[in-house]
C-alpha positions as CSV (number, residue, x, y, z in Angstrom):
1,X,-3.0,28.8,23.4
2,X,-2.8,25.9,21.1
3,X,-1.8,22.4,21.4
4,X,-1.3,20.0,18.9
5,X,-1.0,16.4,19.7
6,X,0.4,13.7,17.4
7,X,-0.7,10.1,17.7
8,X,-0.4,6.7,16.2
9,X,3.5,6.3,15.6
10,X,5.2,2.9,16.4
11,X,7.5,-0.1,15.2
12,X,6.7,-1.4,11.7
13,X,8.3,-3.8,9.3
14,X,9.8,-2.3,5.9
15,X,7.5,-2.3,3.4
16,X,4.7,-2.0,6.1
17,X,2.0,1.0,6.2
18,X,1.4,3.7,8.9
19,X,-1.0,6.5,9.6
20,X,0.0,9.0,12.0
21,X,-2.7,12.1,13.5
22,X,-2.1,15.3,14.4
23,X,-5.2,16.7,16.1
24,X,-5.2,20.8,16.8
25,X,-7.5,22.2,19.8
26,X,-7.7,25.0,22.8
27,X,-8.0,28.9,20.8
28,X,-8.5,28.4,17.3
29,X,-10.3,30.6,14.8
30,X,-8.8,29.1,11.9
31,X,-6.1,27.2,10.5
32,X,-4.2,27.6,7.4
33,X,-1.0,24.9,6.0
34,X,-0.7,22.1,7.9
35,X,2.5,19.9,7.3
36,X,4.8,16.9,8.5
37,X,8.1,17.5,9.2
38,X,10.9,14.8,10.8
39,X,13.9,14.1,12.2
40,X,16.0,11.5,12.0
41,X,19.1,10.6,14.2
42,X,22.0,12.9,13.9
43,X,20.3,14.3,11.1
44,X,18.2,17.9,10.6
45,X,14.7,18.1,11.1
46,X,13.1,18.1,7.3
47,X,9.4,18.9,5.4
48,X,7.5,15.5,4.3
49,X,4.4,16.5,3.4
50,X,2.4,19.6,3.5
51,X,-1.4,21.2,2.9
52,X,-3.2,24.3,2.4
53,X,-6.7,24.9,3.9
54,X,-8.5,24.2,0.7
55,X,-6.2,20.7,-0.1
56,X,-3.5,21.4,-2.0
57,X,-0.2,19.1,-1.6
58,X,3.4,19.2,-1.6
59,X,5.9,16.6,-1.0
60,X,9.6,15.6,-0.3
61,X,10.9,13.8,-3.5
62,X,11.9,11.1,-1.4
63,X,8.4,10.4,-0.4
64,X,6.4,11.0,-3.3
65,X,4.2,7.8,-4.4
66,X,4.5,6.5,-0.7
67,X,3.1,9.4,1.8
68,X,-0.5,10.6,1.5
69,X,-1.3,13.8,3.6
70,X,-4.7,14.6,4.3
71,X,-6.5,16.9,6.7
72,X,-9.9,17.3,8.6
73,X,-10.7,20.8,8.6
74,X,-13.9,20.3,11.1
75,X,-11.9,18.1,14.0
76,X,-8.5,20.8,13.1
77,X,-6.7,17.1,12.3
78,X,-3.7,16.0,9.3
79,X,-3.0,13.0,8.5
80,X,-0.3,11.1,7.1
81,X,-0.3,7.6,5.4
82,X,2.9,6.4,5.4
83,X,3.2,2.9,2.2
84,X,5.9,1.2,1.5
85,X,8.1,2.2,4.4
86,X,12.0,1.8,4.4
87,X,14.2,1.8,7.3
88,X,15.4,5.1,6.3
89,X,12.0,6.7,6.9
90,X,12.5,6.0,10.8
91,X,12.7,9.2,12.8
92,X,10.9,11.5,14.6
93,X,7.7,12.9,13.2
94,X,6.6,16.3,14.3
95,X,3.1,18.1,12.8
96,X,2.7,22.1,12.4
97,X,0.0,24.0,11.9
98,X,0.0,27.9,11.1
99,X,-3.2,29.5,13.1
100,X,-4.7,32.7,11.8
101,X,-5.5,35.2,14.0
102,X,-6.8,38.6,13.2
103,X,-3.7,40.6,12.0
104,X,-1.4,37.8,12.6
105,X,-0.5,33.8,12.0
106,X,1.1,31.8,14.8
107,X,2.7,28.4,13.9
108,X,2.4,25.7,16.3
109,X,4.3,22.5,16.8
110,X,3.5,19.0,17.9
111,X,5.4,17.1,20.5
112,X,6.8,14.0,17.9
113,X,5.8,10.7,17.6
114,X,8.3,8.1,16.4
115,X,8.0,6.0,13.9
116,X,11.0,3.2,13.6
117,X,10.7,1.0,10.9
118,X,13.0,-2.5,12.2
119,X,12.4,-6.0,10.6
């Protein structure tokens, strides 16, 4: 089993910065994409930001310039850097990461963090 654990989510002021982890552990051979998703209030859940195994990037238009997502392929950890935030980026964030297994990939989910951005 896997389990992924996202940390560092809070209250912050618009215009203010964030970084939020994601850290993967228990059976893992290897991982492949790794991504941020959210949710807001009433509203769908929705991909932010994602990454491959060897780095390569994709982002929500309505992020793009803000949000940097990174990853740590020895401690299994993304990252996301979260600039400029505006109230309408307050939600629920959730990581994912798809783990290879021989034959097979298993995606995984993170519990949420929330991130409310309030003056």
């Amino acid at each position: 089993q896997v389990q992924l654990v996202e940390s560092g989510g809070g209250l912050v002021q618009p215009g203010g910065s964030l970084r939020i982890s994601c850290a993967a552990s228990g059976s893992i051979f290897s991982i492949g994409a790794m991504g941020w998703y959210r949710q807001g209030s009433g509203k769908e859940r929705e991909s932010v930001a994602t990454i491959t195994s060897d780095g390569r990037t994709n982002y929500a238009d309505s992020v793009k310039g803000r949000f940097a997502i990174s990853r740590d392929n020895f401690k299994n950890t993304v990252y996301l850097q979260m600039n400029s935030l505006k109230p309408e980026d307050t939600a629920v964030y959730y990581c994912n990461a798809d783990v290879r297994y021989t034959g097979r990939t298993v995606t995984y989910w993170g519990q949420g963090t929330q991130v409310t951005v309030s003056s």
